[in-house]
Backbone bond lengths (Angstrom), bond angles and torsions (degrees), N, CA, C in turn:
res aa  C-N    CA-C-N  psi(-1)  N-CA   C-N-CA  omega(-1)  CA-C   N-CA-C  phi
1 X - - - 1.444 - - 1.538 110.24 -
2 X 1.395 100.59 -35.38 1.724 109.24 -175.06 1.756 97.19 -44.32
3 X 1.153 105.70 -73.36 1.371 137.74 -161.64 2.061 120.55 -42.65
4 X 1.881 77.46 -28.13 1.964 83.65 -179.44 1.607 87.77 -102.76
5 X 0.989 143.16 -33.29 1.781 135.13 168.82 1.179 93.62 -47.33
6 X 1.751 129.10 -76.89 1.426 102.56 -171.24 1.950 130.19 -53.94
7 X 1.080 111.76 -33.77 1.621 130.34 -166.38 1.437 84.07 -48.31
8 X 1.715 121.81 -55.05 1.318 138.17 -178.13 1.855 114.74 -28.69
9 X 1.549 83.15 -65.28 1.279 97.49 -159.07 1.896 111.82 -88.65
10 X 1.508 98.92 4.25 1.490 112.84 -178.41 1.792 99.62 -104.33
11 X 0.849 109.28 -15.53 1.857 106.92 176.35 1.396 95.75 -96.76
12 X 1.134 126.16 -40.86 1.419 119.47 -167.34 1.606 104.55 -81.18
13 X 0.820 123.08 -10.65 1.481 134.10 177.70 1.789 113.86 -67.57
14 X 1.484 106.27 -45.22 1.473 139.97 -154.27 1.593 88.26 -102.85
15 X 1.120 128.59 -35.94 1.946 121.35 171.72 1.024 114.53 -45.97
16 X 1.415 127.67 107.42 1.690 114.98 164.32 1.178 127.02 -55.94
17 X 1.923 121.84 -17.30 1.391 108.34 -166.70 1.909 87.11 -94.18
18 X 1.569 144.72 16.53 1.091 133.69 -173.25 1.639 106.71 -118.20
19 X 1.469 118.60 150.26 1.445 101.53 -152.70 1.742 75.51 -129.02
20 X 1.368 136.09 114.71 1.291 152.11 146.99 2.090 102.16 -28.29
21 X 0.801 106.87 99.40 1.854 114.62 169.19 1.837 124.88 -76.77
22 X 1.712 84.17 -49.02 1.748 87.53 -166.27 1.279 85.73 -170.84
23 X 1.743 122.68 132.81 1.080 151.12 155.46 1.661 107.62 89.26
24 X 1.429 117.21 -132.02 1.353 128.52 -169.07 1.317 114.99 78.22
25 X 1.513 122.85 21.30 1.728 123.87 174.30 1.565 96.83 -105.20
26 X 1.308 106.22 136.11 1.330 130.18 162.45 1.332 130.52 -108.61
27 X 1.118 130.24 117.54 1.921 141.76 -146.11 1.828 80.75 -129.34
28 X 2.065 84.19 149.42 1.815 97.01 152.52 1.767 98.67 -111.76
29 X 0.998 116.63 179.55 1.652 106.68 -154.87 1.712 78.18 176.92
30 X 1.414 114.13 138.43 1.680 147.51 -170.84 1.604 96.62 -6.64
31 X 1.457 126.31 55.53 1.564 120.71 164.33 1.716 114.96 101.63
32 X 1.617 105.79 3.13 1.438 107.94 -166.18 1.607 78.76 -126.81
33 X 1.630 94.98 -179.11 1.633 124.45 -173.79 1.888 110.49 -122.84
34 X 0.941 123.75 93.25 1.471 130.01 -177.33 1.494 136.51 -89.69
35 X 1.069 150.50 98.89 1.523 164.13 -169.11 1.075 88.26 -98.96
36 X 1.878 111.67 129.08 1.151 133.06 164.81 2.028 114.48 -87.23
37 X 0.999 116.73 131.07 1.391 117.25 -155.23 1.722 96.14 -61.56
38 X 1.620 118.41 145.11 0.963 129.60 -167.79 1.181 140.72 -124.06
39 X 1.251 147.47 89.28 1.445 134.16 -162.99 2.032 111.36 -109.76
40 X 1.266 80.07 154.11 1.711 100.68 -169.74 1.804 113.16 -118.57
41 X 0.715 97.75 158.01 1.608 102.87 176.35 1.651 113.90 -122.89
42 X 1.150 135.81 97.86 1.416 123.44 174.52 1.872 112.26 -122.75
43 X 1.225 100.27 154.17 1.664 93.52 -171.87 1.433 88.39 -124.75
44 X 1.398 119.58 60.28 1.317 130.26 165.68 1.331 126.13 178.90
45 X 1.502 95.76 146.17 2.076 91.34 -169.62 1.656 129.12 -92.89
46 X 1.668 91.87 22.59 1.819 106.99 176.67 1.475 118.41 -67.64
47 X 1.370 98.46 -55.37 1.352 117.60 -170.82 1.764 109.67 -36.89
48 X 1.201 94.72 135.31 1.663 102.77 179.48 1.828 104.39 -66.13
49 X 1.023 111.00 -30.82 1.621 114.63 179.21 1.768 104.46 -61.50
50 X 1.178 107.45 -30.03 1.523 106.56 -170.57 1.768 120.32 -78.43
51 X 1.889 83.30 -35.61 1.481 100.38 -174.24 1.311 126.87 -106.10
52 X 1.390 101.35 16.15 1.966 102.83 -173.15 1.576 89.65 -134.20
53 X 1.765 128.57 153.01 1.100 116.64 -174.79 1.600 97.09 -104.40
54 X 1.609 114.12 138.74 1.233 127.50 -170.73 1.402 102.96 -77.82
55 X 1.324 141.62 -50.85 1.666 135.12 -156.56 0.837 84.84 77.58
56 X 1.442 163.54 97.56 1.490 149.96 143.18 0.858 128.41 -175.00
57 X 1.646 137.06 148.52 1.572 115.22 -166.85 1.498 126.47 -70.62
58 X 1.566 113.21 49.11 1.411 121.48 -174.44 1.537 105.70 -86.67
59 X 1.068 141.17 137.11 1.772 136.34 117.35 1.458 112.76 -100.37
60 X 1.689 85.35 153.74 1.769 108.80 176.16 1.129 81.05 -117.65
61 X 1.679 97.67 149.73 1.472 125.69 -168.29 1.773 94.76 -122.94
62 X 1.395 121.78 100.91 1.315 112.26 -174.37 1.966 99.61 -112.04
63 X 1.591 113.18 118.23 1.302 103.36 166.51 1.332 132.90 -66.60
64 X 1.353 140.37 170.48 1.490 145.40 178.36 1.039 114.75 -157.29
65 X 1.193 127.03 145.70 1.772 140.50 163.86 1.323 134.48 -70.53
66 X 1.321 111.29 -29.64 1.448 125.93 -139.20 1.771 96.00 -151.79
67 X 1.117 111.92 137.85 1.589 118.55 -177.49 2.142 100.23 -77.89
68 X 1.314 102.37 -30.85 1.593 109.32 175.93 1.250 110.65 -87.73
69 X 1.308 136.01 -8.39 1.711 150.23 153.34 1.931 86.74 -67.07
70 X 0.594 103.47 -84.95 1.800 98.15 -169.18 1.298 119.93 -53.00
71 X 1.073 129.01 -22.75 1.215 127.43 152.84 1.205 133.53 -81.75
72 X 1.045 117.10 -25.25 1.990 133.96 163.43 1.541 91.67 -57.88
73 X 1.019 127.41 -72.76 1.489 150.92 -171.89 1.700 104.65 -32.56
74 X 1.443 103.82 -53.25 1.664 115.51 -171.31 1.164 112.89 -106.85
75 X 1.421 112.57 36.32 1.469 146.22 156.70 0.951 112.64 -111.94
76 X 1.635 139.98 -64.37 1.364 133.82 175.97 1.620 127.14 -56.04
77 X 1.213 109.49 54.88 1.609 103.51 -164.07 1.960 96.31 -124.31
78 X 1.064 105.63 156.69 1.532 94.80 -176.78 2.002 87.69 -105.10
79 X 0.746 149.36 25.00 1.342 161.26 -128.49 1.592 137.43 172.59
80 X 1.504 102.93 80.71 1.749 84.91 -167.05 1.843 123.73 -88.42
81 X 1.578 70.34 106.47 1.996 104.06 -142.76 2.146 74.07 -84.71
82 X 1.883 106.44 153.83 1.256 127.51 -167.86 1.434 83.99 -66.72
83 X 1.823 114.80 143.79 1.586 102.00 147.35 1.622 99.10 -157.93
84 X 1.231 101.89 175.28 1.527 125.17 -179.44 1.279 135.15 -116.06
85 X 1.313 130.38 138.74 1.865 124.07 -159.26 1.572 92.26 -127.47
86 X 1.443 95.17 135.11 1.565 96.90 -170.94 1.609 101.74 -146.46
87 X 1.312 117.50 144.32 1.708 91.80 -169.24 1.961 81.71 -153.22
């Protein structure tokens, strides 16, 4: 599991249209495997980070204009992936 959280957070890292915010370091630490919790910034709903659910302490931070932009948006998902409304 370690291993596809990072794969996650190592492609999404390398996206030019995704902007790294806070964290994305991964440590081994007394016999375990550790991901530092992570947030992303993308102003688009391609990105595999946006559209596949990680298990992991990732959020994508996607902006919007319009309360019917965010809801159009959290409709088009093939996945009813966790999310949050913040205004």
């Amino acid at each position: 599991h370690y291993d596809r959280v990072v794969g996650f957070i190592e492609r999404a890292k390398m996206d030019p249209d995704i902007e790294l915010v806070y964290g994305g370091e991964f440590y081994e630490n007394g016999g375990g495997f550790y991901c530092e919790p992570t947030v992303f910034l993308s102003h688009s709903d391609k990105p595999e980070i946006v559209n596949k659910e990680v298990f992991g302490p990732v959020m994508t931070i996607l902006p919007f204009d319009s309360e019917e932009e965010a809801v159009s948006r959290a409709n088009d998902s093939e996945m009813g992936l966790g999310a949050g409304l913040m205004t």
